[in-house]
C-alpha positions in Angstrom: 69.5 -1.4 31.3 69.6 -5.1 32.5 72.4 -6.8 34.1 72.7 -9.3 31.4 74.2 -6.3 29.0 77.9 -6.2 30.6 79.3 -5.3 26.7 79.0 -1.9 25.9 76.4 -0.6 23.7 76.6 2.1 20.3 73.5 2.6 18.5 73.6 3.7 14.8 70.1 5.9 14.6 68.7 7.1 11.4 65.2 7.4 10.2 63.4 9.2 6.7 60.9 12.4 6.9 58.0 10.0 8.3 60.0 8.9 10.9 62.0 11.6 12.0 60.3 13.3 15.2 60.2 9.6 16.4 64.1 9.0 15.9 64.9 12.1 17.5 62.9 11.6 20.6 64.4 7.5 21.1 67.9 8.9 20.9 67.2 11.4 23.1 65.8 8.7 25.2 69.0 5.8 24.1 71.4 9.1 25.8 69.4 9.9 29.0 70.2 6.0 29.8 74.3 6.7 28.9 73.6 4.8 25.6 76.7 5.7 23.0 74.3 7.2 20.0 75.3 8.0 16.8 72.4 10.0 14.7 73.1 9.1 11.0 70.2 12.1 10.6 67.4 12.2 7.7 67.3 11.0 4.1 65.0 8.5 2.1 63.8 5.4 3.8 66.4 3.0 1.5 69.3 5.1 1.8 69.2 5.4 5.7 67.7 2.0 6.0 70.5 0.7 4.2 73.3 3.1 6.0 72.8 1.8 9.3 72.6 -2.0 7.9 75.6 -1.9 6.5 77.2 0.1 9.9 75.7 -2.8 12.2 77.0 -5.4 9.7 81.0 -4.1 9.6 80.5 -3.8 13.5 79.6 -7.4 14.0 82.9 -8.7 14.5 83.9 -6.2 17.1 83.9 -8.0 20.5 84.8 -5.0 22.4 81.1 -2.9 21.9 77.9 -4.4 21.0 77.1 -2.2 17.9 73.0 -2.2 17.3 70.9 -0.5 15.0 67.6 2.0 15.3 65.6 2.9 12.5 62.2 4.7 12.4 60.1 5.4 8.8 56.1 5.4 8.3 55.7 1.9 8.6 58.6 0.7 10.0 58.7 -2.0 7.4 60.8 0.1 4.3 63.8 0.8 6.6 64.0 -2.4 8.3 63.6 -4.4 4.8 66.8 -2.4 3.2 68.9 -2.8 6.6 68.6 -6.6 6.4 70.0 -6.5 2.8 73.4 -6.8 4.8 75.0 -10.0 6.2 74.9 -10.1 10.0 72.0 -8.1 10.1 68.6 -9.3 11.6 66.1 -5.5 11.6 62.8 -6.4 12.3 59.7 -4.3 12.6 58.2 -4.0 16.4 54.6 -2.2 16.9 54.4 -3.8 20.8 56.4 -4.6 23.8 55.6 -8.2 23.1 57.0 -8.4 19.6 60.3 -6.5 20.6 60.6 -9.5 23.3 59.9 -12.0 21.3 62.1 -10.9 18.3 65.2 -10.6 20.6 64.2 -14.1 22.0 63.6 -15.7 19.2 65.7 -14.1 16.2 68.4 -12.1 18.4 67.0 -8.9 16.5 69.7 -6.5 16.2 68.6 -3.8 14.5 65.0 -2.3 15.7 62.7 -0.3 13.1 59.5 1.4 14.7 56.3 3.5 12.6 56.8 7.0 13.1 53.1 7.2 11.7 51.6 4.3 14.5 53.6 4.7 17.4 53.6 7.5 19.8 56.8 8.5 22.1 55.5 6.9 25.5 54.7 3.6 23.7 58.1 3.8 21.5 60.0 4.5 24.9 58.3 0.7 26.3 59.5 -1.0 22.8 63.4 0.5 23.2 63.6 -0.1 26.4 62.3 -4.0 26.3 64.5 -4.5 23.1 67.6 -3.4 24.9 66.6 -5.7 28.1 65.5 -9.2 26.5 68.3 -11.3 25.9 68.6 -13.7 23.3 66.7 -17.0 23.9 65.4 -15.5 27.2 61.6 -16.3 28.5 59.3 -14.3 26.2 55.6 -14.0 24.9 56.3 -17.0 22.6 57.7 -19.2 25.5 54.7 -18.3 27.3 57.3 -16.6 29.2 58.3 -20.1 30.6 62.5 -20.6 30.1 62.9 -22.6 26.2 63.5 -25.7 26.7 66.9 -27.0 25.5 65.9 -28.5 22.3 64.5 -24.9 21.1 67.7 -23.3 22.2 69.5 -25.6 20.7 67.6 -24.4 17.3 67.5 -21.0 17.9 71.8 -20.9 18.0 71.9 -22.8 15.4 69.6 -20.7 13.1 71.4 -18.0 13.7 74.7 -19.9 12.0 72.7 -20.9 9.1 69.9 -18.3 8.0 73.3 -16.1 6.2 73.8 -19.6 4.2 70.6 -19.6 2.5 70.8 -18.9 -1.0 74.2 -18.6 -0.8 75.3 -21.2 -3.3 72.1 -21.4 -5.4 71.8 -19.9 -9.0 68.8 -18.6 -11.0 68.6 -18.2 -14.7 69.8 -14.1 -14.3 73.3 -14.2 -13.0 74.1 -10.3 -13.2 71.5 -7.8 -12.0 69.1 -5.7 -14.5 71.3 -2.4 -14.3 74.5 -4.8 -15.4 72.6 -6.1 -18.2 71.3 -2.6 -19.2 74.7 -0.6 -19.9 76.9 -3.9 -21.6 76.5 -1.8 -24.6 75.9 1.8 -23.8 79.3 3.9 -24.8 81.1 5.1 -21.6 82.2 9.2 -21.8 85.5 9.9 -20.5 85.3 12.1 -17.2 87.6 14.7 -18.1 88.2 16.1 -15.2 89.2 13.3 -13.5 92.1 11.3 -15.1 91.2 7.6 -15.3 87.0 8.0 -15.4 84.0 7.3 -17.6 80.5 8.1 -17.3 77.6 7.4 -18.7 74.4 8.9 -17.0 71.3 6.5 -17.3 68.6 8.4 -16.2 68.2 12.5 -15.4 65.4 12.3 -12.7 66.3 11.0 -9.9 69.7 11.0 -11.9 71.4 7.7 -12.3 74.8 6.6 -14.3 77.1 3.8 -14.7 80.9 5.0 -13.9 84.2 3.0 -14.7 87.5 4.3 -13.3 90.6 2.3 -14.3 93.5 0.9 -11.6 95.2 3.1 -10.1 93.1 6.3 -10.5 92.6 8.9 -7.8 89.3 11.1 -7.1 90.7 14.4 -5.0 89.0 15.2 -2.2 85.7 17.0 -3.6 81.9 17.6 -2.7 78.8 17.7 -4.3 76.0 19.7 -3.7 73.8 16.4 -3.6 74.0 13.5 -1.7 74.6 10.1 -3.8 74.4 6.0 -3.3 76.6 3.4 -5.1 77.0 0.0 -5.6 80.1 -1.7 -6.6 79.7 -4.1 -9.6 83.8 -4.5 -10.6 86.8 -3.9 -8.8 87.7 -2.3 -5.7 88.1 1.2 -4.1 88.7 3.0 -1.3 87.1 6.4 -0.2 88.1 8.6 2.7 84.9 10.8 4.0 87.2 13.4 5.2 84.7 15.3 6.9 83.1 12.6 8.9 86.9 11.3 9.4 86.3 7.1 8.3 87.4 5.2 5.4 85.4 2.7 3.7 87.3 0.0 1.6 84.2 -1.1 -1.0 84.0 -4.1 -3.4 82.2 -6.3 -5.6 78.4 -5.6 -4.1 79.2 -3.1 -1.6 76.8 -0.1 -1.1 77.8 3.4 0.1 76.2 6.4 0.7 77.6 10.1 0.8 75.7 12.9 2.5 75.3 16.3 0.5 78.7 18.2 1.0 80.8 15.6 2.7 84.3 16.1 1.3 85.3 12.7 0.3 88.5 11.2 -1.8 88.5 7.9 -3.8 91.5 5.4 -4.6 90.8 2.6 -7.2 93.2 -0.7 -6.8 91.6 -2.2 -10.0 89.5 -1.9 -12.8 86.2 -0.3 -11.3 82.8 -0.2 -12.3 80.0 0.9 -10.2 76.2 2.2 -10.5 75.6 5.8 -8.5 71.8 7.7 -7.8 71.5 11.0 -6.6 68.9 13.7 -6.9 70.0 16.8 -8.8 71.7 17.8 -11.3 75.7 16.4 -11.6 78.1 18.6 -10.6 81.8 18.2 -8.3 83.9 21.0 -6.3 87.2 20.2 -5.5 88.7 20.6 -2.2 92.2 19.7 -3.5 94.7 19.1 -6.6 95.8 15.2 -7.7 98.6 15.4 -6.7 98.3 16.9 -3.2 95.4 13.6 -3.0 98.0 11.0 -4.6 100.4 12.0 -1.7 97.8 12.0 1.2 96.7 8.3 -0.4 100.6 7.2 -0.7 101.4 8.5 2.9 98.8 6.6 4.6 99.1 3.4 2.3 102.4 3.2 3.3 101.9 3.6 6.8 100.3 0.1 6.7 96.5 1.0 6.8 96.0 -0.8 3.7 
């Protein structure tokens, strides 16, 4: 790697079914150059696309490692356009050596999605390995590979400080999304395995419900024989993937996805609603009683990892 990269580097890798021999053979290639990897594996373009945004995203404030992203579907484009649904995030789609230059040139591209179905490994190898070399705002295609002058620098850092404001205080006619809108009246069911829940599934194939949990409820730790998304639309939570160790503290927007048969626990600090997909039919194994979960939660909440 160049010079230029003194902070150290992690790259979150994930990729769907098109793009998977691809991914595979780039993080072999990200580890033969003593790149930190971590392979997020194989699901559906949105759900990976949308994992690794949102890892690249909570790392951007981290001034130890330089966390980027590498993503790999058909295309290139699916993947890259759910990963920049997350603040922070700049994925863009790179088919040549010259767009991976210019893109970390010009838009300090952080997350890098390549076509599993266009590119071949040699030619994938020659994208990665300009992408992790060209420094933001460094001589590129664009520049005519002549140094920017000062004015466009000037631009190009201040861009970056204002492309997460836009939109951000504007307001259209719909001010709650169409799955909000579609369950204000549909009856919740109480979950009765699970003190505190309510469900209310929307759709059976891919299955899709709304679920409400109310303050101070606990999931036990548990699995599922499917792997499921969610988006927070009320409140806030907590969940502990025990088996991949990390804890993810969710709210009003937030998006999460749980592989198949990770063994996870939830705390809810308020009133909680939130819309879940998976594919399969519902079911839930538990790994441990409610009360053995409201100690582990109570042990660590006191230690002050609130």
């Amino acid at each position: 790697m160049a010079d230029s990269v003194t902070t150290p580097l992690k790259v979150i890798a994930g990729a769907d079914s098109f793009g998977a021999d691809l991914k595979d053979a780039m993080v072999a290639h990200l580890r033969s150059l003593n790149i930190e990897v971590e392979d997020l594996g194989i699901t559906s373009y949105y759900n990976i696309g949308a994992e690794v945004g949102r890892r690249v995203s909570s790392a951007t404030t981290s001034p130890s490692v330089e966390t980027r992203g590498l993503l790999a579907c058909g295309t290139g484009v699916g993947v890259g356009v759910f990963a920049n649904k997350f603040p922070g995030v700049i994925a863009t789609t790179c088919l040549t050596t010259d767009e991976a230059r210019n893109n970390r040139s010009i838009n300090n591209c952080n997350v890098l999605a390549l076509s599993g179905m266009s590119t071949p490994v040699e030619k994938a190898k020659e994208i990665v390995d300009t992408w992790l070399n060209t420094p933001f705002k460094s001589p590129c295609p664009a520049s005519k590979s002549e140094p920017w002058p000062e004015d466009m620098a000037k631009f190009f850092d201040e861009s970056i400080n204002e492309m997460p404001k836009i939109g951000a205080s504007e307001k259209t006619e719909a001010e709650t999304c169409a799955v909000c809108c579609l369950v204000k009246k549909r009856e919740l069911n109480p979950i009765d395995i699970i003190p505190g829940g309510s469900m209310k599934i929307l759709r059976e194939t891919p299955t899709s419900a709304i679920v409400r949990f109310k303050a101070g409820s606990v999931e036990p730790a548990h699995h599922h024989t499917f792997g499921h998304c969610l988006v927070v639309m009320e409140g806030k939570k907590s969940v502990w993937n025990l088996s991949k160790e990390e804890r993810y503290d969710l709210g009003v927007g937030d998006y999460l996805f749980t592989p198949a048969g990770d063994v996870h626990r939830v705390k809810y600090y308020e009133d909680t609603e939130f819309f879940i997909k998976w594919d399969g039919k519902w079911d839930m194994f538990f790994d441990e009683d409610l009360e053995t979960a409201k100690a582990a939660i109570d042990k660590e909440l006191a230690n002050g990892s609130a």
